[in-house]
N, C-alpha and C positions, 0 to 999 in steps of 0.2 A: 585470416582469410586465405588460407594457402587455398593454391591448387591441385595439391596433392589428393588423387582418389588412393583406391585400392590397394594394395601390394606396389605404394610407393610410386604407380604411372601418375605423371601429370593429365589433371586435366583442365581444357581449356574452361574459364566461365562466360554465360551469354547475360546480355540482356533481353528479353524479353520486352516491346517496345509494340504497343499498340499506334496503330498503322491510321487512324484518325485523330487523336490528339497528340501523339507522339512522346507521351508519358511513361515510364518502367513501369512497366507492371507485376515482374520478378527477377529474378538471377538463377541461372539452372548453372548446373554442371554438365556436359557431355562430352564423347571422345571426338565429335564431330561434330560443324555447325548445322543445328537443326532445321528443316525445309520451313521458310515462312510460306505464310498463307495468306488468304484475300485480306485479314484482318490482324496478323501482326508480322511481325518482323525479326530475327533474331541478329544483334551485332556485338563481338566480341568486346567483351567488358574485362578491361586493362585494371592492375590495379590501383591505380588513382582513381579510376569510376566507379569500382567497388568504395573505397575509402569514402568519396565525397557522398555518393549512395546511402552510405552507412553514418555519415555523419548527418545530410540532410535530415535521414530518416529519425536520428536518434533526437532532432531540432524539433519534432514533431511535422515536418513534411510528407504528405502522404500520397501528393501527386507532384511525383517527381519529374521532370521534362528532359530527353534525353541529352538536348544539349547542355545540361548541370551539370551533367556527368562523363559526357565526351565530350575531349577535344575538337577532336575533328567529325564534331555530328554535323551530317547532311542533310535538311528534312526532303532533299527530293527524293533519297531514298524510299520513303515513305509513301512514295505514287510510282514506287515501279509495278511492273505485271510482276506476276506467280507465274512462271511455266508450270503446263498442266498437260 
């Protein structure tokens, strides 16, 4: 699970974090945190939240909830606006 993209740049990973149940819905790679929107959320996924990710998932868990996998998960996040 490294972070390594390209020619050796690190890059960071997200969760992907749907914004009513507050469940992972994937893990991306980008050089920058992705704009959320009215219906998800993107927050840096460390890797221990990868690991436990990868291991809930490997347990047959398929609806993972983001506080399994971060420490420090906030679900107020999850009701803030989008600037638009």
């Amino acid at each position: 699970m490294s972070g390594r993209g390209l020619q050796g740049i690190w890059l960071p990973f997200y969760f992907v974090i749907d914004r009513e149940s507050g469940n992972v819905i994937r893990l991306i790679r980008r050089e920058s945190v992705p704009d959320d929107t009215p219906t998800i959320i993107h927050l840096l996924a460390p890797c221990s939240g990868r690991r436990r990710h990868a291991s809930l998932y490997a347990s047959g868990r398929d609806l993972i909830h983001a506080s399994h996998v971060l420490d420090d998960f906030d679900s107020a996040c999850l009701r803030r606006r989008v600037a638009r």
